[in-house]
mmCIF file of the N, C-alpha and C atoms, coordinates in Angstrom:
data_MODEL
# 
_entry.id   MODEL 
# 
loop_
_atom_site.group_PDB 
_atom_site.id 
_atom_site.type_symbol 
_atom_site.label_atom_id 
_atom_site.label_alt_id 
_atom_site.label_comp_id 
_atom_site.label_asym_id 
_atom_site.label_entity_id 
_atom_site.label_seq_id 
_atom_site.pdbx_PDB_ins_code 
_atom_site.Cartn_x 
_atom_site.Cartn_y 
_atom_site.Cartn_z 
_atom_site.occupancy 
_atom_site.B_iso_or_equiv 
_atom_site.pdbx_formal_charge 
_atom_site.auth_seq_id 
_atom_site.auth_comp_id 
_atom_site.auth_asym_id 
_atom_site.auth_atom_id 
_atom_site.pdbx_PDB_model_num 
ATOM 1   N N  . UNK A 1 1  ? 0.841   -1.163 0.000   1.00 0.00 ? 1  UNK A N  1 
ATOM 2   C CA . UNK A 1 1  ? 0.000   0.000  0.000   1.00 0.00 ? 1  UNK A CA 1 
ATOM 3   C C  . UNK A 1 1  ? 0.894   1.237  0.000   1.00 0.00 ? 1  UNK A C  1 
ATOM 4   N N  . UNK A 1 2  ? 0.845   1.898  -0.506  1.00 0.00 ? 2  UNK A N  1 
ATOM 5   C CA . UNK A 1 2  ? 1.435   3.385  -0.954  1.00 0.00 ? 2  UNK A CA 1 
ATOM 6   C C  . UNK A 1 2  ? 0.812   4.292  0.260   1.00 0.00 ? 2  UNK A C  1 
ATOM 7   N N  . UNK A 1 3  ? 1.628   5.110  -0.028  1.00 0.00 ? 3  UNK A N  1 
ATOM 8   C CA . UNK A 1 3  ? 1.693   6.410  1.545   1.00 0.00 ? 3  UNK A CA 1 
ATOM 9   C C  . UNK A 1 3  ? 0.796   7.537  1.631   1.00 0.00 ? 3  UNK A C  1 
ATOM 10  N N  . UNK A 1 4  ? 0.034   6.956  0.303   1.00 0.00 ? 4  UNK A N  1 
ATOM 11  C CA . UNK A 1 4  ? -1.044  7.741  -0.112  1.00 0.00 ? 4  UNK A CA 1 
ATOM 12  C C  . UNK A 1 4  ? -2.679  7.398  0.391   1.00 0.00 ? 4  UNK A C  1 
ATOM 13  N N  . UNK A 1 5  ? -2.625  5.959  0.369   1.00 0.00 ? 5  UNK A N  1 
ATOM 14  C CA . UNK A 1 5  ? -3.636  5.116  0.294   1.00 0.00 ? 5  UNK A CA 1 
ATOM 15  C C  . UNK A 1 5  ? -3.929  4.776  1.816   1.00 0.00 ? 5  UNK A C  1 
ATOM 16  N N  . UNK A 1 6  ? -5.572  4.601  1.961   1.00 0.00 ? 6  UNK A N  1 
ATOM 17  C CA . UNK A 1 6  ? -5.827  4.577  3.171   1.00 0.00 ? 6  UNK A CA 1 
ATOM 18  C C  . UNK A 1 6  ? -6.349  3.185  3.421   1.00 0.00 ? 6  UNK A C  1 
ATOM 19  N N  . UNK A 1 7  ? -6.265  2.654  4.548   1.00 0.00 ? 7  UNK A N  1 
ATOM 20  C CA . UNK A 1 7  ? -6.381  1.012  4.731   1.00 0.00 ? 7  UNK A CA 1 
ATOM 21  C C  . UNK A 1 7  ? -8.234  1.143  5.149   1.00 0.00 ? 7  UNK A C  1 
ATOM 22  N N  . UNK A 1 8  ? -8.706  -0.115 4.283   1.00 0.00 ? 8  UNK A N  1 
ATOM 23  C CA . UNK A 1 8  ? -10.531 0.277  5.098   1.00 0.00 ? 8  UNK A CA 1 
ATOM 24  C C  . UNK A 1 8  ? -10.872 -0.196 6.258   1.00 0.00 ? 8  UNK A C  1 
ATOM 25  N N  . UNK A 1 9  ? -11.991 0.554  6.729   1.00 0.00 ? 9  UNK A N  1 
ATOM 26  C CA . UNK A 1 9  ? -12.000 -0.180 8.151   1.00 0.00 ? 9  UNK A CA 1 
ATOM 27  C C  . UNK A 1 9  ? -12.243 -1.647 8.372   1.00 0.00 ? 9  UNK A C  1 
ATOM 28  N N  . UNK A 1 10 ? -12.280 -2.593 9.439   1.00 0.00 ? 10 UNK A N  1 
ATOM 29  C CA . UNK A 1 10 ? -12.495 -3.564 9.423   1.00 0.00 ? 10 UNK A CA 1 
ATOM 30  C C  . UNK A 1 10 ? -14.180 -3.861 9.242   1.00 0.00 ? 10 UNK A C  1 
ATOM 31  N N  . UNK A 1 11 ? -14.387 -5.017 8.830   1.00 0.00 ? 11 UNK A N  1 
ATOM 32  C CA . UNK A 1 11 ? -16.311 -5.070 8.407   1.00 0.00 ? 11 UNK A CA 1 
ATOM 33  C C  . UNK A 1 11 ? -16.277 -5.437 9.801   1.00 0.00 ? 11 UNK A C  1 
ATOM 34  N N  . UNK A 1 12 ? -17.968 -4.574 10.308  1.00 0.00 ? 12 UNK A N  1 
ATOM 35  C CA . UNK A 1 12 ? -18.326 -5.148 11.822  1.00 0.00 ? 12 UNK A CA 1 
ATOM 36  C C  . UNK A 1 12 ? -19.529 -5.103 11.225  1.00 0.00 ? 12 UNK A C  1 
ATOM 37  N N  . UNK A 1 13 ? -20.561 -5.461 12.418  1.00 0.00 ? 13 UNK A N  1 
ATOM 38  C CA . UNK A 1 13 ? -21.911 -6.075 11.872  1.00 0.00 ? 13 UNK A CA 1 
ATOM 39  C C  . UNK A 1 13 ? -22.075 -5.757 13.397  1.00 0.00 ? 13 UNK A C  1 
ATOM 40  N N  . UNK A 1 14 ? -22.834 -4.612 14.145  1.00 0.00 ? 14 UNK A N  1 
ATOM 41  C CA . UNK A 1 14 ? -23.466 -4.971 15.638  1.00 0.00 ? 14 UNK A CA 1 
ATOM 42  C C  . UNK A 1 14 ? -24.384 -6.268 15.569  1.00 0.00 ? 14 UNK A C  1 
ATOM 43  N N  . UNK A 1 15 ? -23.713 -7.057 17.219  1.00 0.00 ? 15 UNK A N  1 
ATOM 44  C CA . UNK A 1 15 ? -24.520 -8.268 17.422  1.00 0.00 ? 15 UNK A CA 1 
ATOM 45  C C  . UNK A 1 15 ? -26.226 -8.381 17.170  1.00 0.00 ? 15 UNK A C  1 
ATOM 46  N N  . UNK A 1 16 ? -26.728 -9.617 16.372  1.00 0.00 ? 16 UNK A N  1 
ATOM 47  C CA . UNK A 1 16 ? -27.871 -9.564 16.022  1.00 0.00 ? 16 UNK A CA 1 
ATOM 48  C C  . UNK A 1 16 ? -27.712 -8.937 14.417  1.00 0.00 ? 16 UNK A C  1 
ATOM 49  N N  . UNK A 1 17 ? -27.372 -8.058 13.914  1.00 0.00 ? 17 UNK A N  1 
ATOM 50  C CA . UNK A 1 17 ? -27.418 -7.544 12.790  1.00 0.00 ? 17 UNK A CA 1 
ATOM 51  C C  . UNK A 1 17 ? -26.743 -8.337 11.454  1.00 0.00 ? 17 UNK A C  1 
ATOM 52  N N  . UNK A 1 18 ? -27.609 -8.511 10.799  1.00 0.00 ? 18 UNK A N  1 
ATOM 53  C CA . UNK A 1 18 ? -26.489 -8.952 9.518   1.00 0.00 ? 18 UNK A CA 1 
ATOM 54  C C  . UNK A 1 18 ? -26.245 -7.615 8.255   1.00 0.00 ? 18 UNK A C  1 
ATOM 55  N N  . UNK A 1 19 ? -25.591 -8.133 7.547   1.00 0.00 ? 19 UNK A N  1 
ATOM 56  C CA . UNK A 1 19 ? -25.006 -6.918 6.655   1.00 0.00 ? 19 UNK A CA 1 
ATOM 57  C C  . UNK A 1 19 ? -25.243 -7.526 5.108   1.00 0.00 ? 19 UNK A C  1 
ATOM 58  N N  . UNK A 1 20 ? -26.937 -6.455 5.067   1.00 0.00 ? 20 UNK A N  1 
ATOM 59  C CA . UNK A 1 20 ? -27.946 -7.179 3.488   1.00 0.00 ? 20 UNK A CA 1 
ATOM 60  C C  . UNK A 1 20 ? -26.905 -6.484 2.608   1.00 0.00 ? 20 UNK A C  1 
ATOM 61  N N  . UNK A 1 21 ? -26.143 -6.814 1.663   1.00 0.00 ? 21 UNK A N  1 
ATOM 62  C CA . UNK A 1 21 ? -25.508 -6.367 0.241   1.00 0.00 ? 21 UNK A CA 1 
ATOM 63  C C  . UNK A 1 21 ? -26.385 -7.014 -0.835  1.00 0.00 ? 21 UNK A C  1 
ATOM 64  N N  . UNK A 1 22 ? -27.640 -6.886 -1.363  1.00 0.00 ? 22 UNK A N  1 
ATOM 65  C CA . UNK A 1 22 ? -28.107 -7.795 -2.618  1.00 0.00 ? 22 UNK A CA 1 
ATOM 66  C C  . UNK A 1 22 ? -26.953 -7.653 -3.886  1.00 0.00 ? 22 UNK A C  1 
ATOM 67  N N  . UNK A 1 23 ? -26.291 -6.033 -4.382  1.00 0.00 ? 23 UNK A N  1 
ATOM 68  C CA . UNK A 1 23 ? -25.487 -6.210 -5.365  1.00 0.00 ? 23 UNK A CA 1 
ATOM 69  C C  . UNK A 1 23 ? -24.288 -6.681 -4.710  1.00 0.00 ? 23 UNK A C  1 
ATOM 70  N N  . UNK A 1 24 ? -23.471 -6.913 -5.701  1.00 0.00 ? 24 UNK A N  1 
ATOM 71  C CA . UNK A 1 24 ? -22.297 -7.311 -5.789  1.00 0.00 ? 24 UNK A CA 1 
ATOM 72  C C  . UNK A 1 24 ? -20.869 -6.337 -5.017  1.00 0.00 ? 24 UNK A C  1 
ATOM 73  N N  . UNK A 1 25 ? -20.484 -6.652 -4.199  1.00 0.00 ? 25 UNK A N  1 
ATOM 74  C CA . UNK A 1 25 ? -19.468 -5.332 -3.280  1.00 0.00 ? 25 UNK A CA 1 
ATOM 75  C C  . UNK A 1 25 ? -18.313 -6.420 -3.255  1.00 0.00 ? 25 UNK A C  1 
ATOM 76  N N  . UNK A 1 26 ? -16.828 -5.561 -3.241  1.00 0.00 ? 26 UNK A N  1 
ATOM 77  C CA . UNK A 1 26 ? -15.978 -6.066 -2.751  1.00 0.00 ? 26 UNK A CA 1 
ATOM 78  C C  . UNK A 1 26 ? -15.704 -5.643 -1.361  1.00 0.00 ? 26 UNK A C  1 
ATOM 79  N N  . UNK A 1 27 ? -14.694 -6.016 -0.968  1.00 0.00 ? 27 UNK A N  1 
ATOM 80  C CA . UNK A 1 27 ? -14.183 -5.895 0.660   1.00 0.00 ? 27 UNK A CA 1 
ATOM 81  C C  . UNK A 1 27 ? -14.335 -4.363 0.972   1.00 0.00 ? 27 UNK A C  1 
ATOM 82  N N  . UNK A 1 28 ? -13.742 -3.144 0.090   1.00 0.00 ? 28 UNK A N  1 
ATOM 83  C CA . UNK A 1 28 ? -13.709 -1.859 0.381   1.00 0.00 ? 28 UNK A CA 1 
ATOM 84  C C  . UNK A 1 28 ? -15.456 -1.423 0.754   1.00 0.00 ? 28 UNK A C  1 
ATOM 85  N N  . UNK A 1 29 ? -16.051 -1.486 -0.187  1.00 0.00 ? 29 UNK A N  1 
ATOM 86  C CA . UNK A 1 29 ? -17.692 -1.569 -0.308  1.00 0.00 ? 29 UNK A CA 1 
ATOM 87  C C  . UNK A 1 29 ? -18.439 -1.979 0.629   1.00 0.00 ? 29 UNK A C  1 
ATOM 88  N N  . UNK A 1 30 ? -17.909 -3.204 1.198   1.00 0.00 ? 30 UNK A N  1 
ATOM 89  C CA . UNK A 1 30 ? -18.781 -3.709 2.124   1.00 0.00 ? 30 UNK A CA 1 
ATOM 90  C C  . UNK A 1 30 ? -18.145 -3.223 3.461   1.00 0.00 ? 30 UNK A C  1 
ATOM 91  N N  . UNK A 1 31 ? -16.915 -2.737 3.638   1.00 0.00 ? 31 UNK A N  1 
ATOM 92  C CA . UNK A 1 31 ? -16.171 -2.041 5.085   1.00 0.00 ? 31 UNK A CA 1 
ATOM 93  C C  . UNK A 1 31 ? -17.575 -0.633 4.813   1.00 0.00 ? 31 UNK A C  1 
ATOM 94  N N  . UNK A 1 32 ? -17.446 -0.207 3.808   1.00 0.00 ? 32 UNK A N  1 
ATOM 95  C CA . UNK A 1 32 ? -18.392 1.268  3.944   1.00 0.00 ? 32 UNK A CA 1 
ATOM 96  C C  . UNK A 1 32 ? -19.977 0.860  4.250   1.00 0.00 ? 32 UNK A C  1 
ATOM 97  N N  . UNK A 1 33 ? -20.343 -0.227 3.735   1.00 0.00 ? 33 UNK A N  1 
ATOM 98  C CA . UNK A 1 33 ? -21.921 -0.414 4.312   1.00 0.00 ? 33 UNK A CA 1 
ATOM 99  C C  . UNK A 1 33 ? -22.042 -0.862 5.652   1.00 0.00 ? 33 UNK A C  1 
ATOM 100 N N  . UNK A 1 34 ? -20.886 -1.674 6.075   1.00 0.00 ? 34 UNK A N  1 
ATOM 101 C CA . UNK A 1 34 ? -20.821 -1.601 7.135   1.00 0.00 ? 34 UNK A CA 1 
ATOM 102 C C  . UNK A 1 34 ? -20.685 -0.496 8.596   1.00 0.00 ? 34 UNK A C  1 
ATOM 103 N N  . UNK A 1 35 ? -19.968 0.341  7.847   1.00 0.00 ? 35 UNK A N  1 
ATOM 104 C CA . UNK A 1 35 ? -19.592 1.407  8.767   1.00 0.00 ? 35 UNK A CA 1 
ATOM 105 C C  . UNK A 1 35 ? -20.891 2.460  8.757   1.00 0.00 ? 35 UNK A C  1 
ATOM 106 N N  . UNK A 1 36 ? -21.424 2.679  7.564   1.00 0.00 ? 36 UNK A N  1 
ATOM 107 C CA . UNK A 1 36 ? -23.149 3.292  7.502   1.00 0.00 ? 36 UNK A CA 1 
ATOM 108 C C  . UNK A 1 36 ? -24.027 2.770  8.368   1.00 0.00 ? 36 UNK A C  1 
ATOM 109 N N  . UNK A 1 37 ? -24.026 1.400  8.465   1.00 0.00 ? 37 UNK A N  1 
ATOM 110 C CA . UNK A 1 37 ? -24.743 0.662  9.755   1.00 0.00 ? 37 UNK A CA 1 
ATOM 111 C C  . UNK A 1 37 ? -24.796 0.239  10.764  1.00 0.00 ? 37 UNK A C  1 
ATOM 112 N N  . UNK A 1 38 ? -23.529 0.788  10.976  1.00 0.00 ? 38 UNK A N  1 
ATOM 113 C CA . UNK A 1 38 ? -23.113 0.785  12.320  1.00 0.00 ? 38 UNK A CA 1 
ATOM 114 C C  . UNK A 1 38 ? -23.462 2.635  13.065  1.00 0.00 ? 38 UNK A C  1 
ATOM 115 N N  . UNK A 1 39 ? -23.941 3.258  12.174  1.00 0.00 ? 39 UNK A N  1 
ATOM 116 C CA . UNK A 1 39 ? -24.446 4.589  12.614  1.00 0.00 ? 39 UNK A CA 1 
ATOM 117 C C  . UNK A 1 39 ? -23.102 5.883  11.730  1.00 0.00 ? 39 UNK A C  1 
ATOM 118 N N  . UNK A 1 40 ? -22.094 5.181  11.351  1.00 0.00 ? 40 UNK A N  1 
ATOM 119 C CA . UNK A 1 40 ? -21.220 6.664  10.943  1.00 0.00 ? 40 UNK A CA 1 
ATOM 120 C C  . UNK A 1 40 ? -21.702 7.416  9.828   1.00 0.00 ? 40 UNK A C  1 
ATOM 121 N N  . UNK A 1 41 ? -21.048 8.834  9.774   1.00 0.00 ? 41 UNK A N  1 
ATOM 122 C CA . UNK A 1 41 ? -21.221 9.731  8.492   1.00 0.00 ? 41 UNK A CA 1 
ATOM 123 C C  . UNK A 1 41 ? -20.567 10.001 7.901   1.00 0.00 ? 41 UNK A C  1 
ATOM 124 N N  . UNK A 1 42 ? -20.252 9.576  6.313   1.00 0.00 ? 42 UNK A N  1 
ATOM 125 C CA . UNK A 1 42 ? -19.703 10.193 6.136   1.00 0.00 ? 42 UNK A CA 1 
ATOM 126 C C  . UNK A 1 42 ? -19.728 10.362 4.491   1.00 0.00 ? 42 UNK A C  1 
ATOM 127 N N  . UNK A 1 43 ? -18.887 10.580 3.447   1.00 0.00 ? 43 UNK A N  1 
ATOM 128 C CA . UNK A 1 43 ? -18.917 10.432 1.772   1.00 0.00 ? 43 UNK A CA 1 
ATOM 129 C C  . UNK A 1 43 ? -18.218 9.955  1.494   1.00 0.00 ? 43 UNK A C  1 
ATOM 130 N N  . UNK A 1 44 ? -19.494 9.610  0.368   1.00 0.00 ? 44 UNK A N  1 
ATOM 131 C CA . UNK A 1 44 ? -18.442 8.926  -0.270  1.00 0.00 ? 44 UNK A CA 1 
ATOM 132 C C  . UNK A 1 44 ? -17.971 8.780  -1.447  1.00 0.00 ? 44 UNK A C  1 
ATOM 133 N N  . UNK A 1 45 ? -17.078 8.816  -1.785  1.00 0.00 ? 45 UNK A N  1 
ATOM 134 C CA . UNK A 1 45 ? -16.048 9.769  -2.928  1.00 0.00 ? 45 UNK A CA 1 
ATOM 135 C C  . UNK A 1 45 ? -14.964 8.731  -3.806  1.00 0.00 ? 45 UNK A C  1 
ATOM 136 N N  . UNK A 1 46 ? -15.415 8.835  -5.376  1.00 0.00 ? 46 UNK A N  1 
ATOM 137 C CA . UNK A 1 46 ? -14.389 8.013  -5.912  1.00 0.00 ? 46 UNK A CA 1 
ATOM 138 C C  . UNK A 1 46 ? -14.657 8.333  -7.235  1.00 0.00 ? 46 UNK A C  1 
ATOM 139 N N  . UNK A 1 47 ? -14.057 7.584  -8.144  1.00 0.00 ? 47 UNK A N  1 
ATOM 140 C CA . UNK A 1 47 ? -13.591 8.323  -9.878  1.00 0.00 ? 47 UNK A CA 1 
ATOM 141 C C  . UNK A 1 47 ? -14.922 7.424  -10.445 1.00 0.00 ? 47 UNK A C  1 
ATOM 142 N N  . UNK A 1 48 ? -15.289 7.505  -11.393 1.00 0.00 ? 48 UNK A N  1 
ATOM 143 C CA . UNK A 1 48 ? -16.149 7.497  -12.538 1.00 0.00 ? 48 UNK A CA 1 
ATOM 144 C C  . UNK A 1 48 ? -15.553 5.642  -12.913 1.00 0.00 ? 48 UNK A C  1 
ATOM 145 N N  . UNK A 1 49 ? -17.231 4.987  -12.566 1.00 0.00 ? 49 UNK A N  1 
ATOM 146 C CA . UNK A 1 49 ? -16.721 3.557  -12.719 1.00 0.00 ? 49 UNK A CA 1 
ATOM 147 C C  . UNK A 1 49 ? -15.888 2.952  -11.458 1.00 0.00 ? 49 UNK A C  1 
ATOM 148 N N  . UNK A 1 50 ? -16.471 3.234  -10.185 1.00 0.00 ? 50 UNK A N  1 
ATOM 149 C CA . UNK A 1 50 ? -15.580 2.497  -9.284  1.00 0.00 ? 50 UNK A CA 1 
ATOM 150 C C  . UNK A 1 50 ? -16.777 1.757  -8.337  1.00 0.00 ? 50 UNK A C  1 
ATOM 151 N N  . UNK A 1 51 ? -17.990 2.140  -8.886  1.00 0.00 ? 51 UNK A N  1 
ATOM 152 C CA . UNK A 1 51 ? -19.126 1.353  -8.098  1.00 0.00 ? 51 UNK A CA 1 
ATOM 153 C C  . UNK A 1 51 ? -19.721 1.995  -6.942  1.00 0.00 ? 51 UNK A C  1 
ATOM 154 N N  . UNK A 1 52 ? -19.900 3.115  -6.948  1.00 0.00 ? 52 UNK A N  1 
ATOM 155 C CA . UNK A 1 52 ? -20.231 4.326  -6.116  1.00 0.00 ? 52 UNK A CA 1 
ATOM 156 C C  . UNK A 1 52 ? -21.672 3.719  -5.965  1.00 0.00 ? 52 UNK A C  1 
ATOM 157 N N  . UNK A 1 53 ? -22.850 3.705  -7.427  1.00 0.00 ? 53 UNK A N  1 
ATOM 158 C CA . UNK A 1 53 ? -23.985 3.418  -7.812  1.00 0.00 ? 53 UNK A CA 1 
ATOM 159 C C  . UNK A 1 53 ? -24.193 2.311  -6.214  1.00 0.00 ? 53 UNK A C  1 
ATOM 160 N N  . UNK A 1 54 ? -23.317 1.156  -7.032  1.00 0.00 ? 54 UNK A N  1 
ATOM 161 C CA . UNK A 1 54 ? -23.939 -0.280 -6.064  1.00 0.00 ? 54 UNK A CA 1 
ATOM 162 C C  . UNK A 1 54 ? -23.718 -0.068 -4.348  1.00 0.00 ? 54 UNK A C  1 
ATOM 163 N N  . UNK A 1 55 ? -23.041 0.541  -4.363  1.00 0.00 ? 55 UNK A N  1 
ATOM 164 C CA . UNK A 1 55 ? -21.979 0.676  -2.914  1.00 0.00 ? 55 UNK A CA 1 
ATOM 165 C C  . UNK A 1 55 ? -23.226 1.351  -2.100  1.00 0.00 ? 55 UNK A C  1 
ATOM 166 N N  . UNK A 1 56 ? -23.684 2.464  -2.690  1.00 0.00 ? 56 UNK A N  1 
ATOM 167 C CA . UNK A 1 56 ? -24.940 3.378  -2.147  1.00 0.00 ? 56 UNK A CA 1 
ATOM 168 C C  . UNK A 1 56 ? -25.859 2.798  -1.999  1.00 0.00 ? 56 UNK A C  1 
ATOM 169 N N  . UNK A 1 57 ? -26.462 2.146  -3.240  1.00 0.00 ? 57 UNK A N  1 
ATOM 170 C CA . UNK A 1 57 ? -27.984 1.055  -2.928  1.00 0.00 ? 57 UNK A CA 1 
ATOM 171 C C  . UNK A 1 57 ? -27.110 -0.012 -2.049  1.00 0.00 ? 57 UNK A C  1 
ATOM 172 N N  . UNK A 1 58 ? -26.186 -0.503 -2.094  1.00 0.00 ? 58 UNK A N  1 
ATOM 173 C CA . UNK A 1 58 ? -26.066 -1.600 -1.077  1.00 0.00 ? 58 UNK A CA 1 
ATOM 174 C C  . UNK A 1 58 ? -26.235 -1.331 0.475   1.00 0.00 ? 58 UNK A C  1 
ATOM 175 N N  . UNK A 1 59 ? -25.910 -0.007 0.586   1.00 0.00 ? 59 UNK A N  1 
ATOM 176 C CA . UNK A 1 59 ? -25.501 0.919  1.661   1.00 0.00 ? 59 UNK A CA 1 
ATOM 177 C C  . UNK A 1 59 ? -27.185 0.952  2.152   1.00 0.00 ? 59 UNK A C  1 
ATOM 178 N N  . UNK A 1 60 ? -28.209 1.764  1.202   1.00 0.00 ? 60 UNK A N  1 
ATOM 179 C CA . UNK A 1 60 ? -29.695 1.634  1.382   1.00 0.00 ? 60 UNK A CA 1 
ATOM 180 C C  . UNK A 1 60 ? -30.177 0.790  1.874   1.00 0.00 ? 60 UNK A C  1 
ATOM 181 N N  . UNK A 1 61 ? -29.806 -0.073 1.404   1.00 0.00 ? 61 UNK A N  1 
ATOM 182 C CA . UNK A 1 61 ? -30.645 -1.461 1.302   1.00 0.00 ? 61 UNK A CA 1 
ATOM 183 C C  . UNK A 1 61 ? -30.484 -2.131 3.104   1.00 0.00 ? 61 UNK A C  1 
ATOM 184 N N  . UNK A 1 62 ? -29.377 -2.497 3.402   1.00 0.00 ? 62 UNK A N  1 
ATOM 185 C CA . UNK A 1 62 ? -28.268 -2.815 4.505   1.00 0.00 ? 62 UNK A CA 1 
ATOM 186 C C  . UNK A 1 62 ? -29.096 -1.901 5.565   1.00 0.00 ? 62 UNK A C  1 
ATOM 187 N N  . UNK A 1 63 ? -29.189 -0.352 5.959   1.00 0.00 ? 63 UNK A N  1 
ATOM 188 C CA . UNK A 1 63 ? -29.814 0.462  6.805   1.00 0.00 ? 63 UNK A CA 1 
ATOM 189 C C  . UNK A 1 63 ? -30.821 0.141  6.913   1.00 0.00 ? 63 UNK A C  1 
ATOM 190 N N  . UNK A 1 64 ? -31.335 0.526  5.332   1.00 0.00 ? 64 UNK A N  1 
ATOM 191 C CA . UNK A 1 64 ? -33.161 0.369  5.736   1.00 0.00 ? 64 UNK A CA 1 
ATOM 192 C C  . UNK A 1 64 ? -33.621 -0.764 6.420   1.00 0.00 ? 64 UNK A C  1 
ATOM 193 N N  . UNK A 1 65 ? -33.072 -2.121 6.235   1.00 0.00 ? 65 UNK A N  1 
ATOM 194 C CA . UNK A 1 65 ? -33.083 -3.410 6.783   1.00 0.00 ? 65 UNK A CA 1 
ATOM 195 C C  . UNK A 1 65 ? -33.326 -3.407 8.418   1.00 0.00 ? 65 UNK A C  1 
ATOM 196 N N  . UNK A 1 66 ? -32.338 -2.804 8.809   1.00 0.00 ? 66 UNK A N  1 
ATOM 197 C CA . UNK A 1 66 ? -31.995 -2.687 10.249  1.00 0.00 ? 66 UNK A CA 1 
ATOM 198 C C  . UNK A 1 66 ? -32.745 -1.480 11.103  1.00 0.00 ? 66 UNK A C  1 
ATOM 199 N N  . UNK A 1 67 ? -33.980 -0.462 10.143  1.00 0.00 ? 67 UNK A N  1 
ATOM 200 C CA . UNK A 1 67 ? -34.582 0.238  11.027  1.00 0.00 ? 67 UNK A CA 1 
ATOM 201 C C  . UNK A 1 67 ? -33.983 1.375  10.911  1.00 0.00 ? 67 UNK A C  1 
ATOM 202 N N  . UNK A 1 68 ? -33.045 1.730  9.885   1.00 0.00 ? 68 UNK A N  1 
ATOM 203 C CA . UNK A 1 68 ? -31.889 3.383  9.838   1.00 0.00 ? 68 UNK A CA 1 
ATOM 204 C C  . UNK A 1 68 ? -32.875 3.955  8.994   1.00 0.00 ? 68 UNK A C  1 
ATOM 205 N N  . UNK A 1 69 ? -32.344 5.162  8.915   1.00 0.00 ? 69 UNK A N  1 
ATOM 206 C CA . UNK A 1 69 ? -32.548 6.218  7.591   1.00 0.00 ? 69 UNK A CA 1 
ATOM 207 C C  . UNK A 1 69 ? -31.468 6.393  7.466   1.00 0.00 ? 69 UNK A C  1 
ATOM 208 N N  . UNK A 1 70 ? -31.685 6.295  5.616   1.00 0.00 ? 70 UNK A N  1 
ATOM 209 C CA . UNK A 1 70 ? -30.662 7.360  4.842   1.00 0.00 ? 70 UNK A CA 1 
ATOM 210 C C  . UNK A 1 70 ? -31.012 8.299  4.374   1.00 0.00 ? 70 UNK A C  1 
ATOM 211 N N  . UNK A 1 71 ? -29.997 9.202  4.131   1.00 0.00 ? 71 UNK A N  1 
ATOM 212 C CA . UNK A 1 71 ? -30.034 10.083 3.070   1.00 0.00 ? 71 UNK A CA 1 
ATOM 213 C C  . UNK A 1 71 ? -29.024 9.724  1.989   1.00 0.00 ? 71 UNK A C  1 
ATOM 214 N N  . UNK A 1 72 ? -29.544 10.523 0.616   1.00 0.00 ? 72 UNK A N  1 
ATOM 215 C CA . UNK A 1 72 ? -28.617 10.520 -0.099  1.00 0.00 ? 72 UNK A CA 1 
ATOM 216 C C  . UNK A 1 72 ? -28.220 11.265 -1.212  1.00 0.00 ? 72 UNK A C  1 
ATOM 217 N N  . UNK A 1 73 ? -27.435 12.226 -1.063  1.00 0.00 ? 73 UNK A N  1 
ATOM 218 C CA . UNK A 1 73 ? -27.501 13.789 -1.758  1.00 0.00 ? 73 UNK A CA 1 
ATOM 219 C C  . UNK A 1 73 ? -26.270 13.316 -3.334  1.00 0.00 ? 73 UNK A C  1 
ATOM 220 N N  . UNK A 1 74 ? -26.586 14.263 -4.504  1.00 0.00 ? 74 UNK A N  1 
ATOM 221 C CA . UNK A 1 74 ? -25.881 14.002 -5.336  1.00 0.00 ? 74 UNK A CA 1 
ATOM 222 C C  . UNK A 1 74 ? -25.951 15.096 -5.869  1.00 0.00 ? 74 UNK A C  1 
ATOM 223 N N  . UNK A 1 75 ? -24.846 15.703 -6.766  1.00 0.00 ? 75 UNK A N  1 
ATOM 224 C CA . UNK A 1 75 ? -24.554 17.190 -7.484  1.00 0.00 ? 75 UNK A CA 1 
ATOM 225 C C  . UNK A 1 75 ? -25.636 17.167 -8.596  1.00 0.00 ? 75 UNK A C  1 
ATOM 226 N N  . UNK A 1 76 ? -25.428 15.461 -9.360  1.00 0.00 ? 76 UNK A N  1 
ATOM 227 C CA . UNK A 1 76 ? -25.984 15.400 -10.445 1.00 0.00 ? 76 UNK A CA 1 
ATOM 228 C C  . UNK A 1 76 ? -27.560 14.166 -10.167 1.00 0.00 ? 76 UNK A C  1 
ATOM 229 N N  . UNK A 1 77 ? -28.642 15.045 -10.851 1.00 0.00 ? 77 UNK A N  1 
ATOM 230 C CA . UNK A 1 77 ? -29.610 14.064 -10.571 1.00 0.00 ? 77 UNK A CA 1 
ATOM 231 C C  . UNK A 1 77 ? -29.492 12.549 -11.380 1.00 0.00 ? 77 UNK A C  1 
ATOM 232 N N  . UNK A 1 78 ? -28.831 12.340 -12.117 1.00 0.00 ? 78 UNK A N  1 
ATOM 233 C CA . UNK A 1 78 ? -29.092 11.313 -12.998 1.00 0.00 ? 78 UNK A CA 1 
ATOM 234 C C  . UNK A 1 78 ? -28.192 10.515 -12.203 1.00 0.00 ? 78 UNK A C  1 
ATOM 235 N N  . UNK A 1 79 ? -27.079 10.859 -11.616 1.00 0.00 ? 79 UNK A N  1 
ATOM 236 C CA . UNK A 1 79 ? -26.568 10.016 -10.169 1.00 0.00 ? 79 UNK A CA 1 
ATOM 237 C C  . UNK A 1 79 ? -27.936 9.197  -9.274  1.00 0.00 ? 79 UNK A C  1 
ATOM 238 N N  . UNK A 1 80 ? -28.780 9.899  -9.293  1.00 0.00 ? 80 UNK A N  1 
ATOM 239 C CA . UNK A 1 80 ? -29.828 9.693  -8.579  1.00 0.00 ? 80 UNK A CA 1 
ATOM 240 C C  . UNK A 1 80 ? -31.062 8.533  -9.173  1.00 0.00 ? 80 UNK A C  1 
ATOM 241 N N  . UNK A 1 81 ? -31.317 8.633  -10.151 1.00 0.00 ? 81 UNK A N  1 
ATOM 242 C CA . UNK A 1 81 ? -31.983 8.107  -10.586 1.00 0.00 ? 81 UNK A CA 1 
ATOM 243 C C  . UNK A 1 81 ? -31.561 6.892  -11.326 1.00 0.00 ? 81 UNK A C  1 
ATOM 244 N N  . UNK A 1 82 ? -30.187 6.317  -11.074 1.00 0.00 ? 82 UNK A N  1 
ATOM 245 C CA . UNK A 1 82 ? -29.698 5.220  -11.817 1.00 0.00 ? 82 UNK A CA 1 
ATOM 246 C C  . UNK A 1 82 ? -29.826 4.089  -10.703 1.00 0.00 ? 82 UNK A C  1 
# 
C-alpha cells in the first residue's frame, strides 16, 4: 500500500445484525456499508466507474433493513436516478 492510500475499516456487523448487500461489493464496499450501519457519516467519494452506484444502494438497502434512515444527496440528478 502506498503512503497515499488509506487502509478500510475492518467489516463489523453490531450483534444480532447482519449486513444485506443484494449487489455485488468487494471488501472496500462492504467495510463502507458496514460502517453506515453501524451509525457513521460520512462520503463517499471516488472516480467514474468504481461502483459508487452499487456501494450506495447496497448501503440503502443494509440500513433500511436494520430500522436506519438514509439520506442521499448528489450534485448530479441522474446520479440519482440510476
Amino acid at each position: 500500500m502506498s503512503s497515499g492510500e488509506r487502509t478500510p475499516p475492518a467489516l463489523y456487523s453490531p450483534p444480532g445484525q447482519e449486513l444485506f448487500a443484494p449487489l455485488e461489493a468487494d471488501t472496500t464496499q462492504l467495510a463502507a456499508i458496514a460502517a453506515a450501519g453501524t451509525g457513521n457519516s460520512f462520503v463517499l467519494e471516488g472516480a467514474a466507474g468504481t461502483g459508487k452506484t452499487h456501494t450506495l444502494a447496497n448501503l440503502a438497502v443494509n440500513c433500511a433493513s436494520n430500522g436506519k434512515t438514509v439520506l442521499i444527496v448528489s450534485e448530479h440528478v441522474a446520479s440519482l436516478e440510476s
